[in-house]
C-alpha positions as CSV (number, residue, x, y, z in Angstrom):
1,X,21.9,-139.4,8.9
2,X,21.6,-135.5,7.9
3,X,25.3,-135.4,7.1
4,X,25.8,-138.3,4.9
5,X,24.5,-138.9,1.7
6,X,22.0,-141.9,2.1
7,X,23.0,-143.3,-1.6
8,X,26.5,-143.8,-0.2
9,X,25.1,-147.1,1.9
10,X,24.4,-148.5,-1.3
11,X,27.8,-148.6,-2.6
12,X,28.0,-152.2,-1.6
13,X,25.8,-153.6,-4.4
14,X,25.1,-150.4,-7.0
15,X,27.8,-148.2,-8.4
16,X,27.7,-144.8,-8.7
17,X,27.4,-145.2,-12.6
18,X,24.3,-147.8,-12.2
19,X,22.5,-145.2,-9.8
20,X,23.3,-142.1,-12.6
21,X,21.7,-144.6,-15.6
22,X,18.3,-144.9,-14.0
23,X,18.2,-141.2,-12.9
24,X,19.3,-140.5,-16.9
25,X,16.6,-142.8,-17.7
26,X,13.9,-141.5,-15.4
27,X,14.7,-137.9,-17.0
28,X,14.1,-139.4,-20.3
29,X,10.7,-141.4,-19.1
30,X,9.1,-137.8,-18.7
31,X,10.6,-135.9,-21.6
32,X,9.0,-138.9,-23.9
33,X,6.0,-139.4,-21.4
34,X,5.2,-135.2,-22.5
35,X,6.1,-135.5,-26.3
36,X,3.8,-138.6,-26.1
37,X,0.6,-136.7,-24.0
38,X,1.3,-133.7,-26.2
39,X,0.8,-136.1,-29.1
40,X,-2.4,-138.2,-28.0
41,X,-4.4,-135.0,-26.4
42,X,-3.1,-133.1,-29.5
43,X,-2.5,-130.1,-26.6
44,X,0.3,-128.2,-28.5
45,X,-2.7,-128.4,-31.6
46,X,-5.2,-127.0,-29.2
47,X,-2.9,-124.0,-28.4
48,X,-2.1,-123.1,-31.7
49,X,-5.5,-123.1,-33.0
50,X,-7.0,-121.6,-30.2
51,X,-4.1,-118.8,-31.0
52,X,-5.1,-118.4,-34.3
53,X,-8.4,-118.3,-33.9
54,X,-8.1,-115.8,-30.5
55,X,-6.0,-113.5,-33.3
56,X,-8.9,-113.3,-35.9
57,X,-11.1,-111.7,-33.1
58,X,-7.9,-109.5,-31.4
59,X,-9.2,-105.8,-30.8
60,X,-5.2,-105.1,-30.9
61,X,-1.8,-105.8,-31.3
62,X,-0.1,-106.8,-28.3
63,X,3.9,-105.5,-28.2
64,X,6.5,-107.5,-27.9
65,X,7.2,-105.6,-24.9
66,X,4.0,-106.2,-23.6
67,X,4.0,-109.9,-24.5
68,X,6.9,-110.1,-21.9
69,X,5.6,-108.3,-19.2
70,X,2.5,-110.6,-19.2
71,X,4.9,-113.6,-19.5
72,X,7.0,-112.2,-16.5
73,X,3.7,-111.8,-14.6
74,X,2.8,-115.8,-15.4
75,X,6.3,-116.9,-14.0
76,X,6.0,-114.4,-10.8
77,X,2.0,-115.5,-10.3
78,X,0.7,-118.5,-11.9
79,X,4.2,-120.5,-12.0
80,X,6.3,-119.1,-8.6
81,X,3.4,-118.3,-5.9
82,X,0.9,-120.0,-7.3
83,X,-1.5,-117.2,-7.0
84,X,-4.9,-118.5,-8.9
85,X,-5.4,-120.5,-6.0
86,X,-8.3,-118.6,-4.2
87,X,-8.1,-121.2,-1.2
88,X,-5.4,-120.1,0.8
89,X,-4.9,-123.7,2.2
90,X,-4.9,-125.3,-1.0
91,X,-2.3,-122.2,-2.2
92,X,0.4,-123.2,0.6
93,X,-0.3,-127.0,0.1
94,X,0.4,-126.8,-3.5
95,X,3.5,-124.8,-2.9
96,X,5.0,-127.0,-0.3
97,X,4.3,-130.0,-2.6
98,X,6.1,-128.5,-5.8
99,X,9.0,-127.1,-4.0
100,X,9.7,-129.7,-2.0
101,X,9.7,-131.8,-5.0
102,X,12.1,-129.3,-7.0
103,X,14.6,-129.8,-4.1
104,X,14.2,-133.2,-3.7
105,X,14.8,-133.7,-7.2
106,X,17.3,-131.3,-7.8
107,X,19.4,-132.3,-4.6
108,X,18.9,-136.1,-5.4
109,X,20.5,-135.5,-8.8
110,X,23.6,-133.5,-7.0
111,X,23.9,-136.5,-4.7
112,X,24.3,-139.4,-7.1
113,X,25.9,-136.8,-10.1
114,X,28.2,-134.5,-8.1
115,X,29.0,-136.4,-4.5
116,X,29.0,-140.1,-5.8
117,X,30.8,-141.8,-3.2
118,X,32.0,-140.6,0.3
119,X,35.7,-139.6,-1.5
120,X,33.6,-136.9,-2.7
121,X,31.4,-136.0,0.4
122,X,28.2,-134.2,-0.4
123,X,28.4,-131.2,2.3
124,X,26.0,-131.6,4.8
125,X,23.4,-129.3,4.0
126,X,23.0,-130.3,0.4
127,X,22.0,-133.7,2.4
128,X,19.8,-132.2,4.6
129,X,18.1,-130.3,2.0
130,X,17.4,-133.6,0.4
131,X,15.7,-134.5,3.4
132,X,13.7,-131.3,3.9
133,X,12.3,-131.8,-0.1
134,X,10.9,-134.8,0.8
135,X,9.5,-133.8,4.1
136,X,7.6,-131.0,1.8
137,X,6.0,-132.6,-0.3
138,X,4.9,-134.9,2.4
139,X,3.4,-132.5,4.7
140,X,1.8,-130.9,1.4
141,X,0.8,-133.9,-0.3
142,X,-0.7,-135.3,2.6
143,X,-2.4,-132.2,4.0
144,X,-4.0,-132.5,0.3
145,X,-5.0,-135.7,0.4
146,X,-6.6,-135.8,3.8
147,X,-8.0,-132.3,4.1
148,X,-8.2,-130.4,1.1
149,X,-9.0,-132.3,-2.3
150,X,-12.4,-131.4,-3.8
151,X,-13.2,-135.3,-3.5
152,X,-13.6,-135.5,0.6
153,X,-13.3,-131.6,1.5
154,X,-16.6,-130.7,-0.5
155,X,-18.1,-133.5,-2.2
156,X,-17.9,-135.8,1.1
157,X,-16.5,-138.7,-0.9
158,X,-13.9,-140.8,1.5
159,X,-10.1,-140.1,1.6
160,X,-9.4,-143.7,0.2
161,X,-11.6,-143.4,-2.4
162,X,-9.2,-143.9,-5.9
163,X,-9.8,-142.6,-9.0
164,X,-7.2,-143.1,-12.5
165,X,-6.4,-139.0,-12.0
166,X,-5.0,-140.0,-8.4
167,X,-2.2,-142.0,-9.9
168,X,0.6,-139.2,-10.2
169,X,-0.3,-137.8,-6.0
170,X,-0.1,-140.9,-5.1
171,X,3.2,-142.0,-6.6
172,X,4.6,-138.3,-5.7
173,X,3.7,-139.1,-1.8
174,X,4.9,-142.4,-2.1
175,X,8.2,-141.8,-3.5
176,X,9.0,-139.0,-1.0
177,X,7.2,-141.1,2.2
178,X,9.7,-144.3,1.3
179,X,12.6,-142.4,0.4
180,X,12.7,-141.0,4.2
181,X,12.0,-144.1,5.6
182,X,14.9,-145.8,3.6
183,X,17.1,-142.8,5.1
184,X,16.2,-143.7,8.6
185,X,15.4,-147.2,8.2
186,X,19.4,-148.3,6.9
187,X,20.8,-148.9,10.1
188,X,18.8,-152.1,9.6
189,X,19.9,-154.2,7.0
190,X,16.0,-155.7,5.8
191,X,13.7,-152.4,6.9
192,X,16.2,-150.3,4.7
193,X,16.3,-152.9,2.0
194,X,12.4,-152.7,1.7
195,X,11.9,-149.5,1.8
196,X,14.5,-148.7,-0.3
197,X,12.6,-151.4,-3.1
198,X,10.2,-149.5,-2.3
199,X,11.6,-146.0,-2.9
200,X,12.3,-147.1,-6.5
201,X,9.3,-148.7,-7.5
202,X,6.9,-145.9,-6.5
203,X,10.0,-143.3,-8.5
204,X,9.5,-145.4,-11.0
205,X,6.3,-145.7,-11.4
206,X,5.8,-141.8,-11.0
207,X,8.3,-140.8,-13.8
208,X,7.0,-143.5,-16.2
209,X,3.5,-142.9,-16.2
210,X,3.3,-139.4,-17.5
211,X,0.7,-140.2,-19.9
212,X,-1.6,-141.5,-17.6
213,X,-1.2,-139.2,-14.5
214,X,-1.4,-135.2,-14.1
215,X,2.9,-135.3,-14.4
216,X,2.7,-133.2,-17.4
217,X,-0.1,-130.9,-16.5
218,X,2.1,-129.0,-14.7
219,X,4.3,-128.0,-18.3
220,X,1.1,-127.1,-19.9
221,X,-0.4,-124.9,-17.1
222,X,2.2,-122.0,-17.3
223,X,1.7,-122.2,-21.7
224,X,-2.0,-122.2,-20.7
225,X,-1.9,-119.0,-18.4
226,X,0.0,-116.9,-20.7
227,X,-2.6,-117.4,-23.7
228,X,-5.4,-116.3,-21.3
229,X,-3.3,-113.4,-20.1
230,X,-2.8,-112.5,-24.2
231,X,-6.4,-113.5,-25.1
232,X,-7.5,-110.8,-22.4
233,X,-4.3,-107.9,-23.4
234,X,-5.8,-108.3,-27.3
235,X,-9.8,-107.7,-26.8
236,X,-10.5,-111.2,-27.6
237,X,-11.5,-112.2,-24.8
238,X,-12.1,-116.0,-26.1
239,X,-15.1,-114.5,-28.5
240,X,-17.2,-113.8,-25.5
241,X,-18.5,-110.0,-25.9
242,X,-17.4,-107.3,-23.5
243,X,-20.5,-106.4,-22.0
244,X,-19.6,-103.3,-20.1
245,X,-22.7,-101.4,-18.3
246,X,-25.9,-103.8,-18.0
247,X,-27.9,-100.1,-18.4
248,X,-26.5,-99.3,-21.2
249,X,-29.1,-98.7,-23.8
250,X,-27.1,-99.7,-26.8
251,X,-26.0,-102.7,-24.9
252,X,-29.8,-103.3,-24.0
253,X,-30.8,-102.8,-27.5
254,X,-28.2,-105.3,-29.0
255,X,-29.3,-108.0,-26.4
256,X,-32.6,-107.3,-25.3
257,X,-33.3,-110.3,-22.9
258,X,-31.5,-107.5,-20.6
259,X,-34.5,-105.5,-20.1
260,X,-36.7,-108.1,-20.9
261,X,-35.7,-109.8,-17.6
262,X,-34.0,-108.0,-15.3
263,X,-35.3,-104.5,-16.1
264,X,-34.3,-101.2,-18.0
265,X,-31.8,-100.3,-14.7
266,X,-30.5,-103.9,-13.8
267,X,-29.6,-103.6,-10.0
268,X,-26.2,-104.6,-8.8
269,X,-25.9,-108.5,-8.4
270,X,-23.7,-108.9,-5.8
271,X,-20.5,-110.6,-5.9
272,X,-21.9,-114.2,-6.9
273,X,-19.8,-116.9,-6.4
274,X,-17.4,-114.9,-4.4
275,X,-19.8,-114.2,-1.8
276,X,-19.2,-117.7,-0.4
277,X,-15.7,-118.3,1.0
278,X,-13.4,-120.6,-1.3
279,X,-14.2,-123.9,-0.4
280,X,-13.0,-125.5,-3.0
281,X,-10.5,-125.3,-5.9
């Protein structure tokens, strides 16, 4: 099974060409599924007015040199490990999840593009990769879903409890779940048939529903890190004021429910939130 491409059992009733047009058309369901979201929410609007007006308040002009470190920094942190995850469980299950799915689709599109029949035999790692994608996302996706999502880890809502925003999980763990099971299930003709129907109606269902699931959040969190990290570099700070010392009489004098309520020496607060361990997202 782990040296074998599993597309190659399907030879018998799909050609290699039929199995590249509905990858081809799955790739265009979520490139029109984000121009369409980017539309409707008007997000691409939101970021280039919140730009604008994040400039009118700048302190100062961030270099173009600086601009790239701080979009270096989003790739390394925010994008590649993740790193504004202060769980440290939700942190590894997130990064098993996307991944996994990277490799599955990436391998998945080598298999059917590069090794389309067994003349052309996909090595056997490229194969087993395929397999270890989907097993990522599984274990992540599922460690989610049971264990870690806000819904039953803090609120104490049940894990079967569905919401609309539980659509693109969902699909995600469902595509990968049936695409193994196809893979081990072929040696018999109706469980591989099944789950291989399967297989392509949850895929399908997961790459065509980009407007309605969290698919495309994942193109606009990296866009909305790197504003943050340029709103913070300029002074603007999202037009909240830069307090600095709470004792500070020209501070206490410009906002004077300071020593109205907490004194003329306001004592150290502690470390709030952070005081509790992250028990949530």
């Amino acid at each position: 099974m782990f040296e074998t491409s599993p597309f190659y059992d399907l030879l018998g009733f799909l050609t290699p060409a039929v199995m590249q047009a509905y990858v081809i058309a799955m790739f265009v369901a979520v490139i029109a599924g984000v121009i369409i979201d980017v539309i409707h929410k008007k997000s691409a609007q939101y970021f280039f007015e919140n730009a604008q007006k994040a400039q009118q308040s700048a302190k100062r002009t961030v270099s173009g040199g600086e601009k790239a470190s701080l979009a270096l920094s989003t790739l390394t942190n925010e994008v590649l490990t993740s790193s504004e995850f202060a769980n440290p469980q939700r942190r590894m299950s997130h990064l098993l999840t996307m991944y996994g799915f990277i490799i599955f689709v990436v391998t998945t599109a080598l298999l059917i593009f590069a090794y389309p029949t067994p003349a052309q035999a996909a090595p056997g790692v490229l194969v087993a990769l395929w397999h270890i994608g989907a097993l990522m996302v599984c274990v992540g996706g599922y460690w989610f879903w049971f264990f870690i999502r806000c819904d039953v880890n803090s609120e104490g809502n049940p894990w079967y409890r569905l919401v609309p925003a539980d659509l693109f999980i969902l699909s995600l763990l469902a595509t990968t779940t049936f695409a193994l099971l196809w893979s081990f299930g072929q040696a018999y003709v109706f469980w591989g048939t099944l789950f291989f129907c399967l297989f392509i109606a949850s895929s399908t269902i997961l790459f065509c529903t980009v407007l309605w699931s969290k698919f495309a959040h994942m193109f606009f969190k990296p866009a909305a890190a790197f504003q943050k990290k340029i709103i913070m570099a300029d002074g603007s700070q999202e037009n909240l004021p830069d307090l600095g010392e709470l004792a500070d009489p020209d501070l206490q004098a410009r906002y004077p429910d300071i020593p109205t309520y907490m004194g003329d020496a306001p004592p150290y607060m502690g470390l709030g939130i952070k005081r509790e361990s992250p028990n949530h997202y």
